[in-house]
Steps between C-alpha positions, in 0.01 A plus 500: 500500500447144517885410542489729738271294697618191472870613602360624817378137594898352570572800737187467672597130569837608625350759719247253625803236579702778662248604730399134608903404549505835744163450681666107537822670638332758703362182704783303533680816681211591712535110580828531585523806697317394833593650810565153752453714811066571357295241556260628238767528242631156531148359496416700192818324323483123623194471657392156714843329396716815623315496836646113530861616382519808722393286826735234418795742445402764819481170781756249296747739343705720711553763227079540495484665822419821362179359328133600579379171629209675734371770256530262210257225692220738587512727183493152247207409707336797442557503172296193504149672506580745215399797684869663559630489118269481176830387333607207730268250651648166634317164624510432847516124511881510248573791732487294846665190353826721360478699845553185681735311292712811477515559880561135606755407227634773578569441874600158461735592216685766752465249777721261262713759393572574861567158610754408203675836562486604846516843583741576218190625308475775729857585553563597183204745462602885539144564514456714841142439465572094497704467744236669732282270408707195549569662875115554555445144355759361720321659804145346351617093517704608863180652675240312366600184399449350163134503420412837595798676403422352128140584468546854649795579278295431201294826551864706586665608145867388488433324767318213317789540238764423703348263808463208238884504406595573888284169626699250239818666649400456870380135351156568646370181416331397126154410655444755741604771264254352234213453672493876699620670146209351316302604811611827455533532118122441441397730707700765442433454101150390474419753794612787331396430145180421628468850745528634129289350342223478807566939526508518107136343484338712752675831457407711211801631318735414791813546220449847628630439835725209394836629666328622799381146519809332481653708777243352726526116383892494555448701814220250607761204431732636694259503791594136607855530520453845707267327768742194527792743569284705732433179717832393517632807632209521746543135605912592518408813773294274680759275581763732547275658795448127634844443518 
């Protein structure tokens, strides 16, 4: 009876190893397997540092146009206050600084991407979706001039992806293009992260009505660009019936 006992002790290791070197595996695969198009998901796997990566590729990487740069912002800084996920909690002041870095580096890395390789950048993209946003981008820097088209197409998705590579191309120049993106960057990053996090500390369980939520932020940005087109078109009719 006794060697019976002690015999079980080795495969009771074993088990306890096996177990361990699945529940290690098990994590590395849920790690892996993140969905790049949910914000939630992609915080839950890199948190603070992938919220600088995905910024940086969505405005200074053509190929990240498909990335949730609005959703991401406001749901990280709602994660802030701990009241959306028991499981993930992040800390606001890391948060802002990778927001910001992400976005501007971003920009200025298209913007030097753009200038070094004109519009072949865009050329060669297939992408349907792109290539509308290089037109609508295009339109942006002719009707508004420099500064505003840059800070409104920061709250426009694929617009702010591909404006940054279409100013270097049209050689908008270094300084003007730095100052309004930076304009534009922090608050379009720090504004949104911090509507999270402001809504997050005052609203009770507000993960409940997350995606509703997000709807409403990205059609709130877009409010900007609608009003400028709005006047335009307004101010064009007015002219046409003076002349």
């Amino acid at each position: 009876m006794s060697g019976a006992t002690i015999s079980l002790h080795p495969a009771s290791g074993r088990t306890t190893k096996g177990l361990s070197t699945m529940t290690t595996a098990v994590h590395l695969s849920s790690q892996l397997a993140v969905n790049v198009l949910d914000a939630r998901s992609l915080l839950s796997a890199f948190g603070v540092l992938g919220v600088g990566v995905v910024l940086f590729a969505e405005t200074g990487l053509l190929i990240g146009f498909f990335l949730p740069g609005d959703s991401l912002l406001f749901t990280a800084g709602l994660l802030c206050t701990g009241s959306a996920d028991r499981g993930l909690r992040l800390s606001l002041a890391p948060l802002l600084v990778a927001a910001a870095v992400g976005a501007l580096a971003g920009a200025q890395c298209g913007y030097l991407l753009g200038r070094r390789a004109g519009g072949a950048l865009l050329a060669r993209s297939r992408s349907a979706r792109l290539r509308e946003g290089a037109d609508r981008a295009e339109e942006l820097l002719e009707r508004y001039g420099y500064a505003k088209a840059i800070v409104l197409a920061r709250f426009v998705p694929v617009v702010r992806t591909v404006l940054n590579p279409m100013a270097g191309a049209l050689r908008v120049p270094v300084r003007t293009f730095t100052v309004w993106q930076v304009t534009g960057g922090l608050v379009w990053s720090l504004g949104l992260t911090l509507a999270g996090y402001a809504l997050g500390s005052s609203v009770p369980n507000v993960d409940r009505y997350l995606l509703p939520i997000v709807a409403v932020i990205v059609a709130v940005s877009l409010i900007p660009v609608a009003s400028e087109v709005y006047r335009s078109r307004r101010d064009a009719k007015v002219k046409e019936g003076r002349g």
